[in-house]
N, C-alpha and C positions, 0 to 999 in steps of 0.2 A: 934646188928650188929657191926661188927670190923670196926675201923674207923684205916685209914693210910693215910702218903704223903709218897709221891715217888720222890725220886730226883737223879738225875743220876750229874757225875761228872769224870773229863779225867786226869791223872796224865802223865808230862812228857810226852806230844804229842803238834802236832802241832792244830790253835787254828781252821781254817776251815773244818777236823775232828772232835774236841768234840763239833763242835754245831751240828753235825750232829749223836752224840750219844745219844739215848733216849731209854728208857722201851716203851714196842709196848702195853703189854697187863700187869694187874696185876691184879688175880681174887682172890673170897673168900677161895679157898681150899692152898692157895701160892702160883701158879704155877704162874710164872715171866717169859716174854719175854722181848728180847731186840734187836736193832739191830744198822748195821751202825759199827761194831766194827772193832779194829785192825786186821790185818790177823794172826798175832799172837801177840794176848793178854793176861792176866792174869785179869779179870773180879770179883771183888770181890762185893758180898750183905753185907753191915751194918744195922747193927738195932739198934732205938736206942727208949728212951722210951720219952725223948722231941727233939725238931726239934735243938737244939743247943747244944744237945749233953748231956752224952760221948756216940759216936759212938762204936758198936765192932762188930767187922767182924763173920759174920754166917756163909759165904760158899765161894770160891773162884772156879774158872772157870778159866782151857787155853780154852782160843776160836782161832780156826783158820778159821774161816770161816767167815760169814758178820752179821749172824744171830744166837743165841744162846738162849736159856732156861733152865728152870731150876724147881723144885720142894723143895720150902723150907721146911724146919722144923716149924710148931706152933709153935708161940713163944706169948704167952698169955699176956706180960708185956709190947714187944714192938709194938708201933703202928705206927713209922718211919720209912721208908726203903731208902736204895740210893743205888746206882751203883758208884764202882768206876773203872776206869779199865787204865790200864798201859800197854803201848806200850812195848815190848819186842823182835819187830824184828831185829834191829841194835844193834852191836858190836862196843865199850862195853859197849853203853848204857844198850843193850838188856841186858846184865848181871846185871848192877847196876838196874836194872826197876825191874829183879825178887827182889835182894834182897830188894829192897823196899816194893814189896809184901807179899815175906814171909817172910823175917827176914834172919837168918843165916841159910849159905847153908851149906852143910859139902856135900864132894865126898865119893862114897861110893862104885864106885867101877870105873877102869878105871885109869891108871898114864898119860897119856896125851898126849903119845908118838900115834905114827900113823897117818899123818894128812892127806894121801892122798887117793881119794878116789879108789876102788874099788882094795881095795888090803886087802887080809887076814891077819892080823895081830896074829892070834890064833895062841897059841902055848902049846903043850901037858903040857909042866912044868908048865903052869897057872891054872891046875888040882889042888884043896884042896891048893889054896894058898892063899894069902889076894886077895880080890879083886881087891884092889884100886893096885897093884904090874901087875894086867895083862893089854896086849894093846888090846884096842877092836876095832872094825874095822865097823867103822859107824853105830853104836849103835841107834836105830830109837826110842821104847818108852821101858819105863820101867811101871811095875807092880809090886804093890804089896798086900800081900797076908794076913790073919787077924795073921797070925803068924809070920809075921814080914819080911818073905821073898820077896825078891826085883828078879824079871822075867825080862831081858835085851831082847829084840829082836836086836842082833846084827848081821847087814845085811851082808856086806862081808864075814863074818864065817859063815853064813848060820847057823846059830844056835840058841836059848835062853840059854842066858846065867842065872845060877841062885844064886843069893850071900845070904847066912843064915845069 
């Protein structure tokens, strides 16, 4: 039988919040629950194979909601798990909290111009051009694809945008 601890833990938030973050459920097959989270989070599972480390990140979550789960990967060698999770709703913290999460961001598509809402920015000559050179117009989620393409749902152009 797999033996584990579970420890949860709040980066970069306030302290009557992360005592209110905890794992709800953690069963034999991985399946991980948690709740009590930021409304936007970045939620990250560490594993590690003693309780004092070295930790290294297995899976990362945006949570925008209060309650999230998840489905890990077997991991045969570790039998420590924890939650960390990092506030990302505030400007400009919310920016410094991602890069704490994932490391270096690079923009990949989008120059920065546009900032007001419900106006089309779309313009024919951003056809076959760099991405990062067109203005997008309240760009909601991005996706991407096993061949590396990046899917824009950009809202005021009413359209998906798609960068190779």
């Amino acid at each position: 039988m797999k033996s584990f601890v579970v420890l949860t833990a709040c980066l970069f938030a306030w302290a009557a919040r992360c005592a209110d973050f905890s794992i709800t459920s953690f069963d034999r097959t991985n399946h991980i629950s948690w709740n009590n989270i930021f409304s936007n989070a970045i939620t990250t599972v560490e594993v590690a194979t003693n309780p004092a480390g070295p930790w290294r990140a297995q899976k990362s979550f945006y949570d925008k909601g209060s309650v999230d789960n998840a489905s890990l990967s077997p991991d045969p060698t570790s039998h420590f798990y924890r939650l960390l999770q990092v506030d990302i709703s505030g400007t400009p913290q919310g920016y410094t909290n991602l890069l704490d999460s994932y490391g270096t961001l690079t923009t990949v598509a989008g120059d920065g111009a546009g900032g007001i809402d419900n106006v089309n920015y779309w313009q024919a000559g951003f056809e076959g051009g760099f991405a990062t050179n067109a203005s997008l117009s309240r760009p909601h989620i991005a996706i991407a694809d096993h061949a590396g393409n990046i899917f824009i749902a950009d809202k005021n152009s009413h359209s998906i945008l798609e960068v190779t």
